[in-house]
Structures are given as C-alpha cells and as structure tokens.
C-alpha positions in Angstrom: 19.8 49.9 -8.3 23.7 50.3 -8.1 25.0 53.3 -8.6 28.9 52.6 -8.1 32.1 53.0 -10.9 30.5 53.6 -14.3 27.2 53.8 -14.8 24.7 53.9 -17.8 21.6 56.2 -16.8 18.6 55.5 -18.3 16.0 57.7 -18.8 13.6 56.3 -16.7 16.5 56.8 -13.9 17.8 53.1 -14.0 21.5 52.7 -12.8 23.5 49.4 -14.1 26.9 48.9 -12.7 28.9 47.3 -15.4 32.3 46.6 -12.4 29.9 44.0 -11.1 28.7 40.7 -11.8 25.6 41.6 -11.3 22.8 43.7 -12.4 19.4 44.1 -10.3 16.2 45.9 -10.1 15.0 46.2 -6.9 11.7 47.6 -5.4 11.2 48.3 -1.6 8.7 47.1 0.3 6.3 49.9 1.0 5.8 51.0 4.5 2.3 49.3 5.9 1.8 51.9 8.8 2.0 55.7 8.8 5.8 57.2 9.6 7.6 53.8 8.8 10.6 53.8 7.0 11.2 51.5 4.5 14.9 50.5 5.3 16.1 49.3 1.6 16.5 45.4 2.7 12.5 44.9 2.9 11.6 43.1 -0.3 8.9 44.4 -2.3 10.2 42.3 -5.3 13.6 42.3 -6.8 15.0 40.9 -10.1 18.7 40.4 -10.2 20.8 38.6 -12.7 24.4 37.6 -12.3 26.0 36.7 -9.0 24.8 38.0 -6.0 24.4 41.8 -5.0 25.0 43.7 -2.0 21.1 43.9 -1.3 21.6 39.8 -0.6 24.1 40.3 1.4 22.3 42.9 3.9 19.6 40.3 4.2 21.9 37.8 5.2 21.9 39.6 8.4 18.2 39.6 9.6 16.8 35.7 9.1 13.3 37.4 8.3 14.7 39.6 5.7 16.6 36.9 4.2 13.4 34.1 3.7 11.9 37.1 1.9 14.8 36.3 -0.9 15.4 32.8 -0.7 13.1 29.6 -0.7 13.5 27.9 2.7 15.2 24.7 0.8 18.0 26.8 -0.5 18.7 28.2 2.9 18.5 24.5 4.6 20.7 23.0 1.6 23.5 25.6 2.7 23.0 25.4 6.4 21.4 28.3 8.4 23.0 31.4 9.2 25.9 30.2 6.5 27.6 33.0 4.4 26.9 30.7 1.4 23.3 31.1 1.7 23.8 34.3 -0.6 27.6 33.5 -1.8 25.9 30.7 -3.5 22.8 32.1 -4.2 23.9 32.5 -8.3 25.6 28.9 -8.6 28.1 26.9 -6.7 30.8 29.3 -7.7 30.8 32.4 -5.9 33.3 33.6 -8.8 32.2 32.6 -12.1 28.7 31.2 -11.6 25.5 33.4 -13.1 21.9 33.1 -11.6 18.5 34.3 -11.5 17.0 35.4 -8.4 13.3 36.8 -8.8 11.0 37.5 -5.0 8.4 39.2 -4.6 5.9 39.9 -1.6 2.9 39.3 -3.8 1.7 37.7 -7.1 4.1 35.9 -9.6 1.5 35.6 -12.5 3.5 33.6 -15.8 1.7 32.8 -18.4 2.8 31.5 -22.1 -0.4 30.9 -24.9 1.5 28.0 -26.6 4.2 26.3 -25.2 6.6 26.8 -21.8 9.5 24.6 -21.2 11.8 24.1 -18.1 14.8 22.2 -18.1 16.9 22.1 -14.7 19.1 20.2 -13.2 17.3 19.3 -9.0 14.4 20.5 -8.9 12.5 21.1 -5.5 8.9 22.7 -5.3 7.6 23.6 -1.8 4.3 25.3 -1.5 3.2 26.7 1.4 -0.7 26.4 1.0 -2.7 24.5 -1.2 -1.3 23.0 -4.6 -3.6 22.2 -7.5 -2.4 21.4 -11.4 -5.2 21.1 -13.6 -4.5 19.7 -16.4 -7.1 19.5 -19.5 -5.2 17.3 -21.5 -3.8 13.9 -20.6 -0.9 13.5 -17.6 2.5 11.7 -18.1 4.8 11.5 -15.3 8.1 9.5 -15.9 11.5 9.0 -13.5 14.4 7.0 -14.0 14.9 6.3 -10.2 12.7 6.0 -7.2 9.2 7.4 -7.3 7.3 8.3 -4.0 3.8 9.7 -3.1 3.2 10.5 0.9 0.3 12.1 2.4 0.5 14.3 5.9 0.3 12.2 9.4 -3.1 10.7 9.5 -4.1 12.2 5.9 -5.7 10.7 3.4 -4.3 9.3 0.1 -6.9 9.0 -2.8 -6.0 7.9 -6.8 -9.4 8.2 -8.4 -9.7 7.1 -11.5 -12.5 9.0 -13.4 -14.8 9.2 -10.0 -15.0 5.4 -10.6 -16.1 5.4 -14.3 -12.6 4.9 -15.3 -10.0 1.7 -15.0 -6.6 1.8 -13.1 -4.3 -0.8 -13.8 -1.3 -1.6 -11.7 2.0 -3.3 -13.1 4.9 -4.5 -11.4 7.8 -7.2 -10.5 6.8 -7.4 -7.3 4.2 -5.9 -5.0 4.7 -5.5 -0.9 1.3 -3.9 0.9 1.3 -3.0 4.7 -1.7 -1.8 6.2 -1.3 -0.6 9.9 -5.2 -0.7 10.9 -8.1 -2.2 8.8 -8.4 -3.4 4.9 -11.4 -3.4 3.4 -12.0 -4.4 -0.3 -15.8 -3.9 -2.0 -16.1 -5.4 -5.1 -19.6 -4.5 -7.0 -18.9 -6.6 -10.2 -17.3 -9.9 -10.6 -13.7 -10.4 -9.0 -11.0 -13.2 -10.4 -7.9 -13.8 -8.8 -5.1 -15.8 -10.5 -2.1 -17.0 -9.0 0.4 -18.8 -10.9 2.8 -20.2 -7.3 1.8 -21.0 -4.1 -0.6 -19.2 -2.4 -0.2 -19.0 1.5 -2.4 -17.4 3.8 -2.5 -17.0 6.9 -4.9 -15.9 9.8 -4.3 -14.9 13.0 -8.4 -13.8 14.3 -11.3 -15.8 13.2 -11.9 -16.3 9.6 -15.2 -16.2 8.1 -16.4 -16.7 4.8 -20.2 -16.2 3.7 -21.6 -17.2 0.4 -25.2 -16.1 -0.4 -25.0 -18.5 -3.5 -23.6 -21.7 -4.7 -20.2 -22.0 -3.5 -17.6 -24.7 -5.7 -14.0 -25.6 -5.0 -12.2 -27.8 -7.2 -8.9 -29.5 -5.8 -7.1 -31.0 -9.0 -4.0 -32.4 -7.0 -5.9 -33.0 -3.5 -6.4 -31.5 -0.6 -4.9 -32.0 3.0 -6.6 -30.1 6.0 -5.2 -30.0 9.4 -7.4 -29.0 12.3 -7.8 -29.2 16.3 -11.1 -29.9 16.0 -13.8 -28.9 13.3 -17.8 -28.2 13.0 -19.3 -28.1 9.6 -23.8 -27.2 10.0 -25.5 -28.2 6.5 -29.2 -26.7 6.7 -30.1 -28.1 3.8 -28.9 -30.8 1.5 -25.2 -32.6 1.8 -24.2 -34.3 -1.4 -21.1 -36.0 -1.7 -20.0 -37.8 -4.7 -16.1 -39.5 -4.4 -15.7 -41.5 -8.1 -12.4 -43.6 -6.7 -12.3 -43.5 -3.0 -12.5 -42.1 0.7 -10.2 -42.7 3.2 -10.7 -42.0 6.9 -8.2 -41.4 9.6 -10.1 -40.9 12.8 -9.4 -41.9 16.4 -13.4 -41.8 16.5 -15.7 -41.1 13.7 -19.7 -40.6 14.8 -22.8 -40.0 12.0 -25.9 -38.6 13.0 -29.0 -38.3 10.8 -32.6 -37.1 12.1 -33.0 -39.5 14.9 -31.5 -42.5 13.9 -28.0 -43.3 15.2 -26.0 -46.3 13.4 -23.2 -48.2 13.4 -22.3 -49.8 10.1 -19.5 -52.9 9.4 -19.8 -53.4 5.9 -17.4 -54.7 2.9 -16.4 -52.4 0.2 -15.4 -53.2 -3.2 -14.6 -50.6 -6.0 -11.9 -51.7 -8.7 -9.0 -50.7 -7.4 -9.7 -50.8 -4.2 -10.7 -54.0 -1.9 -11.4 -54.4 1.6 -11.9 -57.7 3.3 -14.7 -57.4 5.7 -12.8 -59.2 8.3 -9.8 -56.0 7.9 -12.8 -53.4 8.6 -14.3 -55.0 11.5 -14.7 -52.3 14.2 -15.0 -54.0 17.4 -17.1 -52.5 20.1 -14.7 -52.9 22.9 -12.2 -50.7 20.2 -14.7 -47.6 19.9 -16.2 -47.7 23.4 -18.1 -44.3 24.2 -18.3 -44.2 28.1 -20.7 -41.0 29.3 -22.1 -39.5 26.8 -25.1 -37.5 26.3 -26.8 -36.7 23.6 -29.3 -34.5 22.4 -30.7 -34.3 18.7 -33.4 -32.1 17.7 -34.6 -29.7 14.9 -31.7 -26.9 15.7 -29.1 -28.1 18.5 -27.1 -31.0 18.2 -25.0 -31.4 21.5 -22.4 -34.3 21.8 -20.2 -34.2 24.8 -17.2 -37.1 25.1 -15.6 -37.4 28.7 -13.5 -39.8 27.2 -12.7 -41.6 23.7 -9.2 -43.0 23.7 -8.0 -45.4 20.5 -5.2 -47.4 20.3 -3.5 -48.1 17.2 -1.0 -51.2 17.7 -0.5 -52.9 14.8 -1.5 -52.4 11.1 0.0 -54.1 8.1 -0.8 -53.7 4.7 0.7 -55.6 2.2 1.4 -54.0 -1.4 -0.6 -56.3 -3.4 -3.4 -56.5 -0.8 -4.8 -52.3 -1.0 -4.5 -50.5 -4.0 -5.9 -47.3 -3.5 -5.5 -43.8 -5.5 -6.7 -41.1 -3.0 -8.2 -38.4 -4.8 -9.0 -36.4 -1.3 -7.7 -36.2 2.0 -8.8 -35.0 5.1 -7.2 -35.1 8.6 -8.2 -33.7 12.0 -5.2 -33.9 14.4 
C-alpha cells in the first residue's frame, strides 16, 4: 500500500493515500525457491481503484512484469513498450479518468446466486486455454453490426443442433457459400428444394446422378438441351408418350431395337400438325452411311461412323403449310 502525505491507518495495518488518485491493495508474489526475494513489482494479485499507481509504473519497465498486470489486448491497443500502456490503464485520461485494475497469478472465482449484469462500452475476451459457457437455460445472442464465427487453421467448425434431434433454421437476404475442398450433403429424410428465379448450375468434372427409384421431371415451359454428343442405356422399359408433337433436328438419327434395324418413311397427321409424305421423304443418297460396323447383342451395342456428312440446302416452310406447338425440344450440336 502507499504510505506517502496523509495517511489513514487501519488496524489491520492498511495505508490509503488520500494526495493520490488512486487507492490499491497489493500482494507480492511469494518467492517459489528458497532465498528469493520478492522484489515488490512481482504480482501476487493487486486491486487498485482510481488512476494508475506507482506499482504500474515499475512494471512498465520489465515486459514480463507488466503482462502480469495488463491483458495482452490492452498493451497491443496502446502499442508495446508505450508509456500509455499504464498512463492509460484507468481511462483515456491520464488526469481525470477512474479505473479498475484487478490481476492475480491464480484463481478469479465470481459468483452471484441471482442475477450479474455487465454493461461496457468494447468489449474484448481472450482466453488463453480452453473456453466453455454452459448455459442451462436458453442462448440469445444479438449485434447490431457484423457478426463472425472463425475456427483455428485447419480446425473444425461444428453448430449441432440438439446432437441431431433438434432443427436449425437459417434466414437470410442473401446467402454466398465457398468451399475450398469437398462438399458433401447426406440427407436421411425427404429433401425439397424451391427456387423461385433461375436456377443455373454449372459443372466443371463429371456429373452423375443415381436414382434407386422412379425418377420424374416435369418441364412446364419446355426444355432445350445442348450436347457434343450424348448416350442414354435403358435396361428395362422406355416409354415415351408426346400428346402434340416431336420434332427432330439431327444431321443423322439411327434406331436400334433387339436385332431388327429399320428405316421408316411414313406420313404423320395429328391436328395441328400435317406433314405431306412427299416433304418427309429421306432419300438414301441424303443419309448414306459409308463403313460402318455394327455389333448388337444382349449388353454392348457398338456403332462406329467414319463418316456421316448432311447437307442442308434449302428448306421452306410456308405459314399456313406447318402448324406446330412444340411442347419439347431437344438438340445435340
């Protein structure tokens, strides 16, 4: 304690030095090894109140002695080895501004039985170890700006939500993910997925898509799909039903079923839509295959073309002639 200019002695031996600013009780650190000195700067624990004291000040001089008194934030905020570390320890007046400063070198136990409340201006926690809050009642975290959670290099980052017997729900304006490696998403119930705008992805690998039941897409508007070349394997039965119409665009189109390879010319004739058999006539000098081979049995199909070349030089369709509504569209460039 201080013992300078008047001084009101207690009689447990307490001195308090009302010329200060200040008043502090302060507790040496007690000597670890046999014929030490404790050199009354080594903090056992100290409780000061006011601006700062001289005990501060001495500290100031030995870094070690002074992170012993100060939490390494306040020391970094002022700028290391800076006179303001203890200047400013009580406030950001080193005239009129009053502070708390409580350090110890062991336990800080605080404990209320009904209610504890803390109001500050910044706040910074750092804990040096492990950090738990338990918490028996429910959580509610609020901020008016920018919220953040950040886990160690190559840490983990877990919200758990009831060890998954609980729901987590997630709103938001707008949503950005980035993941650096892989994403994996396991879904044990049903999963529905709404999306109100367009809907683009895209795939730079190979994408695959298995379905160990029925699988059903419905197109209301239609459906365009480009493609360098496509395969589509139906092990079991193909059933295609178009109420209006199909149109083709192929430089070469070729059907296959079991053994039996045809060639069909045919008119079609649906209510809106008429086609002259003389406009569908495929020519065989048009859709010449020259040197192909081909192989059909129970499990390989192979078709090799060395060549297939269509020309396209004149097609005319007058407006009262086709009359088609195309319900679904499908193009392989």
């Amino acid at each position: 304690m201080v013992s300078d200019g008047n001084t009101n002695e207690s009689g447990s031996g307490s001195k308090i030095d009302y010329n200060t600013k200040h008043v502090y009780f302060y507790l040496p650190k007690v000597p670890t090894e046999d014929g030490e000195v404790a050199d009354n700067i080594d903090l056992g624990a100290i409780l000061r109140l006011g601006g700062y004291c001289d005990l501060e000040q001495q500290a100031h001089k030995i870094p070690a002695d002074e992170k012993h008194y100060y939490p390494q934030k306040h020391i970094e905020s002022q700028g290391s080895g800076n006179e303001n570390i203890f200047k400013k320890s009580a406030g950001s007046s080193t005239d009129s501004s009053h502070g708390i400063l409580m350090a110890c070198d062991g336990h800080f136990l605080l404990k209320a039985a009904e209610k504890m409340f803390v109001e500050t201006g910044d706040h910074h926690l750092q804990v040096n170890g492990d950090y738990e809050h338990d918490t028996t009642g429910s959580v509610n975290v609020q901020s008016g700006d920018i919220m953040k959670f950040k886990s160690g290099t190559n840490k983990t980052l877990t919200l758990n939500a009831g060890d998954k017997t609980g729901d987590m729900e997630l709103l938001a304006n707008n949503k950005t993910e980035t993941v650096q490696g892989d994403s994996n998403d396991n879904t044990s119930g049903n999963k529905s997925e709404t999306t109100k705008g367009n809907h683009t992805l895209t795939t730079w690998g190979l994408t695959m898509t298995y379905s160990l039941d029925v699988a059903y897409s419905a197109f209301a508007a239609g459906q365009i799909v480009t493609s360098s070349w496509g395969l589509q394997l139906y092990l079991a039965t193909l059933v295609k039903v178009y109420p209006v119409s199909e149109v083709v665009l192929a430089g070469m189109r070729f059907q296959a079923t079991g053994l039996n390879v045809a060639s069909v010319q045919s008119q079609v004739g649906y209510k809106a839509l008429s086609v002259e058999s003389r406009m569908a006539n495929l020519r065989s000098d048009l859709t010449s295959m020259d040197a192909i081979e081909m192989r059909i049995s129970q499990a390989d199909l192979d078709a090799n073309a060395t060549a297939v070349a269509t020309n396209m030089r004149e097609a005319n369709l007058e407006q009262g002639e086709v009359d088609a509504k195309v319900k679904q569209l499908v193009v392989f460039v």
